[in-house]
C-alpha positions in Angstrom: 0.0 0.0 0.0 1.4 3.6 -1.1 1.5 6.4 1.3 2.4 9.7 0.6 3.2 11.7 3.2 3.2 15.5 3.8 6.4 16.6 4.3 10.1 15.2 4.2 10.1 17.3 7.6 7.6 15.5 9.4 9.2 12.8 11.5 6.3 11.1 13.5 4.1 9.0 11.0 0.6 10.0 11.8 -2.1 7.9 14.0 -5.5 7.5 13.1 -8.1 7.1 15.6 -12.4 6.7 16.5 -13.0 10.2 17.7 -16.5 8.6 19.1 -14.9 5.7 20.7 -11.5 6.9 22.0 -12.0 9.1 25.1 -8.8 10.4 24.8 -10.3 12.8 22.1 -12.8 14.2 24.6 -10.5 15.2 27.0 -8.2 17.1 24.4 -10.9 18.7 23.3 -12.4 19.3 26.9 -9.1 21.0 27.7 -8.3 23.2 24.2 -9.8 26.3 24.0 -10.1 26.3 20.0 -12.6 23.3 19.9 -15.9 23.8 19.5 -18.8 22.2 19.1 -18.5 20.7 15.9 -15.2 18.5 17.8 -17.2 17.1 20.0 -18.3 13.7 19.6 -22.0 14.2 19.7 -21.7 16.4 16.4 -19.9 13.5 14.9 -22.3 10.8 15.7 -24.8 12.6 14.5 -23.0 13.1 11.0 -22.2 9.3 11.0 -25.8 8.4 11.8 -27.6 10.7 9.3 -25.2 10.9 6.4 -22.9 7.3 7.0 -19.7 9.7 6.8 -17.0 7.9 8.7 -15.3 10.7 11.4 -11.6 9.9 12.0 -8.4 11.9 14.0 -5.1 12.7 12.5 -2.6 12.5 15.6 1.2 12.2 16.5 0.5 11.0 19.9 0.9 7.1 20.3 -1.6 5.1 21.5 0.0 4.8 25.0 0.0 9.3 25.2 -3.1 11.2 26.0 -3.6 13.3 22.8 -1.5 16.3 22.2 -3.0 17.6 19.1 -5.4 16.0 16.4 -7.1 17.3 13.3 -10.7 15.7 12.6 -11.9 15.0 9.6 -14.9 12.9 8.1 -14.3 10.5 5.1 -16.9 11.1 2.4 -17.8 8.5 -0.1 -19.9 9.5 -3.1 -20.7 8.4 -6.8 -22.0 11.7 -7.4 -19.4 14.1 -5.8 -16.4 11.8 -5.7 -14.7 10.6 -2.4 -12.8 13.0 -0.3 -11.8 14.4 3.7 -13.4 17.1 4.8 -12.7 18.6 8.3 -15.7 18.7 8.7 -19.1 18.4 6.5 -22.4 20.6 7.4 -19.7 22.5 10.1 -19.2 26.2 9.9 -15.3 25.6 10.7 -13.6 23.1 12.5 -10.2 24.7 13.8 -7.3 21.6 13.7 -6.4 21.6 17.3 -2.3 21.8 16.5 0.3 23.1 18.9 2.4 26.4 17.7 4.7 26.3 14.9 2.5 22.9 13.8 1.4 22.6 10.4 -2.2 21.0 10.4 -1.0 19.6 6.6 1.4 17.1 8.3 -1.2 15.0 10.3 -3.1 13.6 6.8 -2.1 10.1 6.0 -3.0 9.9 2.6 -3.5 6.8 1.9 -3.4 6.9 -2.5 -5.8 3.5 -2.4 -8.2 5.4 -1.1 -8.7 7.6 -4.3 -9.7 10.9 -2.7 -10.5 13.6 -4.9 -8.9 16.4 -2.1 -8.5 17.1 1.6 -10.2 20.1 2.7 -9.6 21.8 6.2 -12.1 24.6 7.6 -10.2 26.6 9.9 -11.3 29.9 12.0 -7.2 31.0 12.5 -5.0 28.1 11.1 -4.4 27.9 7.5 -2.0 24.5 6.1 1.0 25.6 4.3 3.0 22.6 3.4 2.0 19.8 -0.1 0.2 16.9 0.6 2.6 14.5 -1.7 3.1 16.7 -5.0 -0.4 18.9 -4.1 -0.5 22.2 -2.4 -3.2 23.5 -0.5 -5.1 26.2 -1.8 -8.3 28.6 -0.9 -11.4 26.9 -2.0 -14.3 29.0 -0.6 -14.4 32.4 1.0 -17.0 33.4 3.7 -18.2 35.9 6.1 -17.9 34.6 10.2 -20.0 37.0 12.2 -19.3 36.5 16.0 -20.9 38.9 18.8 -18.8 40.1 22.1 -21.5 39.0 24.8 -18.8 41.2 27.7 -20.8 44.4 27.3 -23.7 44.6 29.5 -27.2 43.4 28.0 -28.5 46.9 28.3 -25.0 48.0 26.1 -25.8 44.9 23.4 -29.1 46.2 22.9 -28.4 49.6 22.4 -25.5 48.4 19.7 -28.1 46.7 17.1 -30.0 48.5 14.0 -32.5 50.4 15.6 -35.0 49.6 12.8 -34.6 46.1 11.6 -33.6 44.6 14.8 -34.4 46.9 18.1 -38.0 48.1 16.6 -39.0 44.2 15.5 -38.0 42.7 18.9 -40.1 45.6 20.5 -42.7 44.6 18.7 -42.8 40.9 18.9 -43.1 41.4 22.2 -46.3 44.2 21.9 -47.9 42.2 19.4 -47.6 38.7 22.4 -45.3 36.7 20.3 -44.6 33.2 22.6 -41.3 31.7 22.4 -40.8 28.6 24.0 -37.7 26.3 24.2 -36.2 22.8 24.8 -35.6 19.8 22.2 -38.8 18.0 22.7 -40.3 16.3 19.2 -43.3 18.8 19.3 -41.1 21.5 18.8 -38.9 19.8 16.3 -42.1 19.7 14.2 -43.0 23.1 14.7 -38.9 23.8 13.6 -39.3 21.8 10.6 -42.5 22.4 9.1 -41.2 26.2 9.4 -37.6 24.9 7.8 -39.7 23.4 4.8 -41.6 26.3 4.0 -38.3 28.6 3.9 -36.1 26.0 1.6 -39.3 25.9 -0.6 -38.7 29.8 -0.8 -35.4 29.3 -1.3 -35.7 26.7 -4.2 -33.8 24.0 -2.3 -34.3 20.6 -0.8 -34.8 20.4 3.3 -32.1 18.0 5.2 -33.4 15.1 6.2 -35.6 15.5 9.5 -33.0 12.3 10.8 -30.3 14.9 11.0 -32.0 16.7 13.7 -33.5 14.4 15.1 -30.3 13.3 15.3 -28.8 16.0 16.9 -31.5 16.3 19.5 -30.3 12.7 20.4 -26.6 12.9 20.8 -26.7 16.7 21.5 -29.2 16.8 24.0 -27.9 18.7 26.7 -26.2 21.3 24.2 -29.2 22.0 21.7 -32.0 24.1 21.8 -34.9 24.3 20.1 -36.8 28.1 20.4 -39.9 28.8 18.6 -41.8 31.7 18.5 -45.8 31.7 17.9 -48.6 34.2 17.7 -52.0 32.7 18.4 -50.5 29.5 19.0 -49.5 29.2 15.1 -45.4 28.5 14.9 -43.8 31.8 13.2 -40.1 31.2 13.0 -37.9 29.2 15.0 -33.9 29.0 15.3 -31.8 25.9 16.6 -28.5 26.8 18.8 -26.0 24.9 20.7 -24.1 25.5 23.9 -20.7 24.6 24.2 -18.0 25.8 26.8 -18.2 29.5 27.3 -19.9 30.1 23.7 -23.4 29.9 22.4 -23.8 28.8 18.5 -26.7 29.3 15.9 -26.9 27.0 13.2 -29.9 27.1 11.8 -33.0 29.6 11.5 -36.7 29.3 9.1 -39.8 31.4 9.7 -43.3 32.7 7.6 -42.6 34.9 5.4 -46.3 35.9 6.1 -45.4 37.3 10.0 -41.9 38.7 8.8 -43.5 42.0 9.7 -43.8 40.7 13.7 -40.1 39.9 14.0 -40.3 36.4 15.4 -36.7 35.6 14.3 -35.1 38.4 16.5 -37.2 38.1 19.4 -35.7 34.8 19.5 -32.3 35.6 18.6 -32.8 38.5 21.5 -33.7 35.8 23.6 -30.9 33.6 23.0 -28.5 36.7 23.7 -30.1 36.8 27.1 -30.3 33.6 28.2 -26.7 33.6 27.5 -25.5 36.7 29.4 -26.8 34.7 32.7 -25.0 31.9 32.3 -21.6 33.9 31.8 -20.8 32.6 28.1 -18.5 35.1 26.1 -19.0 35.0 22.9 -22.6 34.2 20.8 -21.5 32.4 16.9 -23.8 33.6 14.7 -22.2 31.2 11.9 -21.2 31.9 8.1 -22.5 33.2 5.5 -21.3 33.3 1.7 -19.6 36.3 0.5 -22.2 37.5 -2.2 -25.0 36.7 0.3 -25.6 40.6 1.0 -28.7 40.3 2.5 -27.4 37.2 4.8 -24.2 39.5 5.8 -26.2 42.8 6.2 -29.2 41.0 8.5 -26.0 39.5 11.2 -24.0 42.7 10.9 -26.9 45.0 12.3 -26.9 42.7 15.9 -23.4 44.6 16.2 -21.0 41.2 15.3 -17.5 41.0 14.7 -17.1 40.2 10.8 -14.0 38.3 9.7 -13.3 36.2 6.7 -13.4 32.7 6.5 -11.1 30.5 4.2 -12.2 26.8 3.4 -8.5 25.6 2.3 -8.4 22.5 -0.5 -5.7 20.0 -1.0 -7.0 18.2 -4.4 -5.4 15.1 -5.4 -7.3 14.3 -8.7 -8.0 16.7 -11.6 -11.9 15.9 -11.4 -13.3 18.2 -8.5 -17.0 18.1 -7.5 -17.7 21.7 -8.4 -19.6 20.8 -12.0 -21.5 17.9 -10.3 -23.1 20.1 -7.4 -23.5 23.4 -9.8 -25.4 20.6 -12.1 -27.4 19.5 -8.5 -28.5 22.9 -7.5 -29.6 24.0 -11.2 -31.3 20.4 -11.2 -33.2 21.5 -8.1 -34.2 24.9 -9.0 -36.4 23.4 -11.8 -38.0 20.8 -9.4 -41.2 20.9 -8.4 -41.7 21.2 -3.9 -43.1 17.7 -3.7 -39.9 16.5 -5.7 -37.3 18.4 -3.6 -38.5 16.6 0.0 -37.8 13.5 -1.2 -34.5 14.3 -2.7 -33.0 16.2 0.0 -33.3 13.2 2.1 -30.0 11.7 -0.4 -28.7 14.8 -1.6 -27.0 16.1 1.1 -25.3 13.2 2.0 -23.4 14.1 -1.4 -22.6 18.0 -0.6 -21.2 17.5 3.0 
C-alpha cells in the first residue's frame, strides 16, 4: 500500500483514531480552547448516523500518550461528488487543534488507495502551508464569520443593534404577544421543521433530512436548543442553537414569510443573547454566511457582530473536482417541483457535505 506523506520534515508518522470511541479525544478537546462544538463527539455521531460519513483523528500522539493535538476529519464516499476528507461536513469551521509552529498539513495520512479527490480543512485562524505529496493546498471557498462580544452589559448589546430592523422588530414581537418557548422535545422539532420546509421551498432548495435533527437532538441533548416563537399559538419562526463551553452557536433559522412584519426571528435571537449573558458565556456564533450573500451579511451585521473572513482551504489530489457535479445539482433542483425536492434532500445532502 502507497502512502504519501506531507512533508520530508515531518518525522512522526501520523495515527488515526475513532473520535466517538477513544476518550482520549474528549479530554483534548475538553481541555483546548479552540474546539468547538463541531469536535465534540456528539456532532460527529450525529454526522455518521444521518449521512454514514465515517469521522476519523489525524494524531502524533501514540496510542499509550493522551492526545497532544489531532485534526478531525470525516471521510466522504460519493458516486456523485467523488470521495474526499473534509474537516468537517455541514460545520461552519472546525479549527485543527495543533500546537504552535504545527502545520495542520502534516497530520493527513493519505492513503493513494483510497482515491480521494482532495482534503479540505475549515479553519477559523489556522491555514495548512505545506503539499500533501506533489499537491499544495489552496483557498477553496471564502466566507463571512459573524461573532458577537456577549462582555458588554445586556442593556449596552441592545443599544448596539440596527434600531430599525432589529431593536424596533424585537419591540414589537413582544407588543404584538409573540410566545417563544424552548427545549428539544419532538413537538417543537415539528414546529422547527414544518417552518424549515416552508423557507427552503422559498429558497428553491431541498430540506435536510428531519434524521439529522432528530439526530442531533439525540446525541446533543444537553447542548441544543430548540426556540420557537408563535402568535396565536401558530409557529412563526424558530432558530436551533447549541451550547458549548463558554460560547453559544446558531446553526440554523426558518420562519413565515407571512409574520416577517412581527419579527419572530429576532425576538428569539434576543432571547438567546439573554439567556446567554446569565449563564456567563463570552461570545454568541452567529455562523457563516457566503460572500455575495448581501442580504445574509447585512441582516447578522446589524446585531453589532465582529465580521471576519473565513477561508475553506483544498488539497485536491485528482483533476476531477466536484464543483460541476453540485452546480449541475443545484440548477437540477431549481427546476423541481416542492413535492420533488422533500424527497431528494433526504440523499442529496449526503453528497454535498
Amino acid at each position: 500500500m502507497q502512502r504519501l506523506m506531507c512533508t520530508e520534515r515531518h518525522r512522526v508518522p501520523p495515527q488515526v483514531i475513532d473520535p466517538i470511541t477513544d476518550p482520549r479525544w474528549t479530554e483534548l478537546i475538553a481541555r483546548d480552547a479552540r474546539a468547538s462544538l463541531f469536535h465534540t463527539p456528539g456532532w460527529l455521531l450525529a454526522l455518521r448516523q444521518t449521512y454514514g460519513y465515517q469521522p476519523v483523528v489525524f494524531t502524533t500522539s501514540s496510542p499509550s500518550q493522551s492526545l497532544a493535538n489531532g485534526v478531525v476529519f470525516c471521510r466522504v464516499r460519493s458516486w456523485l461528488t467523488g470521495s474526499r476528507l473534509v474537516s468537517l461536513p455541514f460545520s461552519d469551521h472546525c479549527e485543527p487543534l495543533v500546537g504552535a509552529g504545527e502545520d495542520p498539513g502534516d497530520f493527513i495520512d493519505y492513503d493513494a488507495s483510497d482515491h480521494w479527490r482532495y482534503v479540505e480543512l475549515r479553519p477559523v485562524d489556522a491555514a495548512p502551508g505545506v503539499k500533501l505529496g506533489k499537491n499544495s493546498f489552496h483557498e477553496a471557498e471564502r466566507f463571512w464569520l459573524h461573532r458577537l462580544d456577549l462582555s458588554p452589559t445586556a442593556g449596552e448589546i441592545f443599544r448596539r443593534f440596527h434600531p430599525d430592523c432589529i431593536r424596533r422588530k424585537i419591540r414589537r414581537a413582544e407588543r404584538e404577544g409573540v410566545v417563544c418557548d424552548e427545549g428539544n422535545s419532538e413537538a417543537l422539532l415539528e414546529s422547527f421543521y414544518g417552518l424549515l420546509k416552508r423557507t427552503r421551498r422559498r429558497h428553491r432548495l431541498p430540506p435536510q433530512p428531519k434524521a439529522w435533527f432528530r439526530n442531533l437532538a439525540m446525541f446533543l441533548a444537553n447542548s441544543i436548543k430548540i426556540r420557537v416563537a408563535s402568535k396565536d399559538g401558530r409557529p412563526i419562526a424558530s432558530i436551533l442553537t447549541f451550547s458549548c463551553k463558554n460560547k453559544l452557536i446558531y446553526k440554523y433559522g426558518c420562519s413565515d414569510e407571512r409574520y416577517h412584519r412581527i419579527g419572530g426571528i429576532q425576538l428569539l435571537l434576543w432571547r438567546a443573547i439573554q439567556e446567554a449573558k446569565e449563564k456567563n458565556f463570552a461570545e454568541f456564533d452567529l455562523g457563516r454566511c457566503e460572500l455575495g450573500n448581501s442580504g445574509l451579511r447585512i441582516f447578522k451585521d446589524r446585531w453589532g457582530t465582529n465580521r471576519s473572513k473565513l477561508t475553506y482551504w483544498r488539497c485536491q489530489l485528482k483533476r476531477l473536482s466536484a464543483d460541476r457535479e453540485l452546480l449541475f445539482a443545484r440548477r437540477f433542483f431549481s427546476l423541481c417541483p416542492y413535492s420533488l425536492l422533500q424527497v431528494a434532500g433526504r440523499s442529496f445532502y449526503r453528497h454535498i457535505g
